[in-house]
C-alpha positions in Angstrom: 175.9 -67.6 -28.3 177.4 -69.1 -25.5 175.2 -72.5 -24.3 175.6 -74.7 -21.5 173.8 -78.3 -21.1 173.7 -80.4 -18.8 171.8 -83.6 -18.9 172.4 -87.3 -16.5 171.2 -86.5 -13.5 168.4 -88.9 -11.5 167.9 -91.0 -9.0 170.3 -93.2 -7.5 170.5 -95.4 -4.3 173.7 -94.9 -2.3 176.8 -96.5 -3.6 175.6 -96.3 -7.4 176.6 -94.4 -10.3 175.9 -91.4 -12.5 177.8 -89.8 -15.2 176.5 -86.6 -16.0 177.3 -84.6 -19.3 178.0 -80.9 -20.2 177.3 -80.2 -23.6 179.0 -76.8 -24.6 178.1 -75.3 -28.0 179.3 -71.5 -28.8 182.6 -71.7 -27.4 185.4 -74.6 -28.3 184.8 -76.6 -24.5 188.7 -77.6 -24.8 190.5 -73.6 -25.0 188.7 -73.0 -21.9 187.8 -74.1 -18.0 184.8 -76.2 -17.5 183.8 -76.8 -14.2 181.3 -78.3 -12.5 179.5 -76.9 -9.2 176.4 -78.5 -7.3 174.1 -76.5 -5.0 172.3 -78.6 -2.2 169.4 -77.4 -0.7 169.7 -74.1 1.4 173.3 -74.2 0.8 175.8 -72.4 -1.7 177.1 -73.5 -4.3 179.8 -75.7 -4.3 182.9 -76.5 -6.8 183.3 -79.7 -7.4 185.9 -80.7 -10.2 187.1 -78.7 -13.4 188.7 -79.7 -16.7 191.1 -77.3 -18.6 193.3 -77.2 -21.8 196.1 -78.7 -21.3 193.8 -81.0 -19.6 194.7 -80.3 -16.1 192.1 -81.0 -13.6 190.9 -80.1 -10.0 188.4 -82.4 -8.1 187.5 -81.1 -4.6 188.4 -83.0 -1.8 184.8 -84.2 -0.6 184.8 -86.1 -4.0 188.3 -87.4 -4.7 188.6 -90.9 -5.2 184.8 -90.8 -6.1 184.3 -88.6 -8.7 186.3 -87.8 -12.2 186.0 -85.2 -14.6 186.8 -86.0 -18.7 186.4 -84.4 -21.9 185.3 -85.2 -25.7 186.3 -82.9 -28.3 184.6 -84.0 -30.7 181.7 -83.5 -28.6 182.4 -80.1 -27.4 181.6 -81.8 -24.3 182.5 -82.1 -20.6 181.1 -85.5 -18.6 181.6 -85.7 -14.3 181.5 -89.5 -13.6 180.4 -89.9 -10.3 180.7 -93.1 -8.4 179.9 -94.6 -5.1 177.4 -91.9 -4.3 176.0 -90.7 -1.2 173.1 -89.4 0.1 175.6 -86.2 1.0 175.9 -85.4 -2.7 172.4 -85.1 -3.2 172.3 -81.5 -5.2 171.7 -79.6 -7.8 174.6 -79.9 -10.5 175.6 -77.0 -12.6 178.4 -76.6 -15.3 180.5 -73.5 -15.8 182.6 -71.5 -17.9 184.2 -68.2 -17.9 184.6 -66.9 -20.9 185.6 -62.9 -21.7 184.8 -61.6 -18.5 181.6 -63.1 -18.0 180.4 -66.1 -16.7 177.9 -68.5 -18.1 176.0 -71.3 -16.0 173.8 -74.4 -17.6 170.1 -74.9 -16.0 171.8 -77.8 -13.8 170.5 -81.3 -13.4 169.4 -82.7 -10.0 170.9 -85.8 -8.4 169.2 -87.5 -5.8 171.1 -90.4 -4.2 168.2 -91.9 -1.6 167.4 -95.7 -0.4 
Protein backbone atom coordinates (compact mmCIF):
# COMPACT_ATOMS: atom_id res chain seq x y z
CA UNK A 1 0.00 0.00 0.00
CA UNK A 2 1.29 3.00 -1.26
CA UNK A 3 1.80 5.70 1.91
CA UNK A 4 2.87 9.21 1.84
CA UNK A 5 4.09 11.24 5.05
CA UNK A 6 4.89 14.24 5.49
CA UNK A 7 5.88 15.80 8.83
CA UNK A 8 8.22 19.40 9.57
CA UNK A 9 6.03 21.88 9.03
CA UNK A 10 5.31 24.93 11.73
CA UNK A 11 5.81 28.16 12.42
CA UNK A 12 8.52 30.27 11.31
CA UNK A 13 9.28 34.03 11.27
CA UNK A 14 10.48 35.39 7.86
CA UNK A 15 14.00 34.65 6.94
CA UNK A 16 14.05 31.25 9.07
CA UNK A 17 14.26 27.76 8.24
CA UNK A 18 12.25 24.47 7.88
CA UNK A 19 13.18 21.21 6.49
CA UNK A 20 10.24 19.25 5.97
CA UNK A 21 10.30 15.34 5.34
CA UNK A 22 8.45 12.82 3.12
CA UNK A 23 8.43 9.53 4.47
CA UNK A 24 7.37 7.02 1.56
CA UNK A 25 6.68 3.42 2.59
CA UNK A 26 5.04 0.92 -0.19
CA UNK A 27 7.00 1.95 -2.97
CA UNK A 28 11.10 2.18 -3.14
CA UNK A 29 11.12 6.51 -2.90
CA UNK A 30 14.44 6.34 -5.22
CA UNK A 31 12.85 4.23 -8.66
CA UNK A 32 10.37 6.93 -8.78
CA UNK A 33 9.50 10.95 -8.86
CA UNK A 34 8.88 12.57 -5.57
CA UNK A 35 7.73 15.87 -5.60
CA UNK A 36 6.65 18.35 -3.52
CA UNK A 37 3.54 20.75 -4.13
CA UNK A 38 2.11 23.52 -1.60
CA UNK A 39 -1.38 24.89 -1.83
CA UNK A 40 -1.89 28.45 -0.20
CA UNK A 41 -5.00 29.51 0.72
CA UNK A 42 -7.74 29.96 -2.07
CA UNK A 43 -5.12 29.11 -4.51
CA UNK A 44 -4.16 25.90 -6.55
CA UNK A 45 -1.75 23.91 -6.05
CA UNK A 46 1.59 24.61 -6.82
CA UNK A 47 4.84 22.44 -7.73
CA UNK A 48 7.59 23.32 -6.06
CA UNK A 49 10.71 21.03 -6.41
CA UNK A 50 11.04 17.17 -7.35
CA UNK A 51 13.67 14.47 -6.80
CA UNK A 52 14.09 11.51 -9.28
CA UNK A 53 16.34 8.37 -9.91
CA UNK A 54 19.07 9.25 -11.29
CA UNK A 55 18.71 12.04 -8.87
CA UNK A 56 17.81 14.76 -11.19
CA UNK A 57 15.98 17.53 -9.67
CA UNK A 58 13.56 20.43 -10.55
CA UNK A 59 12.99 23.39 -8.14
CA UNK A 60 10.49 26.04 -9.41
CA UNK A 61 11.66 29.33 -9.93
CA UNK A 62 9.80 31.22 -7.06
CA UNK A 63 12.07 28.97 -4.71
CA UNK A 64 15.46 28.62 -6.44
CA UNK A 65 18.26 29.70 -4.43
CA UNK A 66 15.97 29.15 -1.33
CA UNK A 67 14.82 25.89 -1.29
CA UNK A 68 16.51 22.30 -2.02
CA UNK A 69 15.18 18.96 -2.44
CA UNK A 70 17.37 15.65 -1.15
CA UNK A 71 16.89 12.10 -0.60
CA UNK A 72 17.76 9.19 1.99
CA UNK A 73 17.54 5.68 0.86
CA UNK A 74 17.84 4.16 3.59
CA UNK A 75 15.00 6.17 4.77
CA UNK A 76 12.79 5.70 1.84
CA UNK A 77 12.53 9.27 2.35
CA UNK A 78 12.35 12.60 0.48
CA UNK A 79 13.22 16.00 2.75
CA UNK A 80 12.50 19.85 1.05
CA UNK A 81 14.95 22.19 3.04
CA UNK A 82 13.61 25.39 2.95
CA UNK A 83 15.53 28.53 3.80
CA UNK A 84 15.16 32.20 4.10
CA UNK A 85 11.33 31.90 4.14
CA UNK A 86 8.72 34.32 3.42
CA UNK A 87 5.56 35.14 4.46
CA UNK A 88 4.66 34.37 0.42
CA UNK A 89 5.38 30.62 1.03
CA UNK A 90 3.01 30.39 3.67
CA UNK A 91 1.02 27.04 2.44
CA UNK A 92 -0.04 23.97 2.69
CA UNK A 93 2.80 21.36 1.66
CA UNK A 94 2.02 18.12 0.07
CA UNK A 95 4.30 15.28 -1.34
CA UNK A 96 3.63 13.31 -4.50
CA UNK A 97 4.25 10.38 -6.48
CA UNK A 98 2.95 8.79 -9.54
CA UNK A 99 3.15 5.50 -9.56
CA UNK A 100 1.19 2.90 -12.20
CA UNK A 101 -1.01 5.29 -13.47
CA UNK A 102 -2.31 6.67 -10.43
CA UNK A 103 -1.33 9.30 -8.24
CA UNK A 104 -0.91 9.29 -4.60
CA UNK A 105 -0.82 12.59 -2.30
CA UNK A 106 0.35 12.73 1.64
CA UNK A 107 -2.13 14.68 4.18
CA UNK A 108 0.47 17.73 3.73
CA UNK A 109 1.94 19.73 6.52
CA UNK A 110 1.26 23.49 6.97
CA UNK A 111 3.92 26.19 7.02
CA UNK A 112 3.29 29.42 8.37
CA UNK A 113 6.07 31.94 8.00
CA UNK A 114 4.53 35.14 10.07
CA UNK A 115 6.37 38.00 12.41
Amino acid sequence: QVQLVESGGGLVHPGGSLTLSCAASGFVASRYVISWYRQAPGKGRDLVASRSFGDNTYIANAVKGRFTVSRDDSKNTVYLQMNDLRPEDTAVYYCNVKRSGANYWGQGTQVTVSS
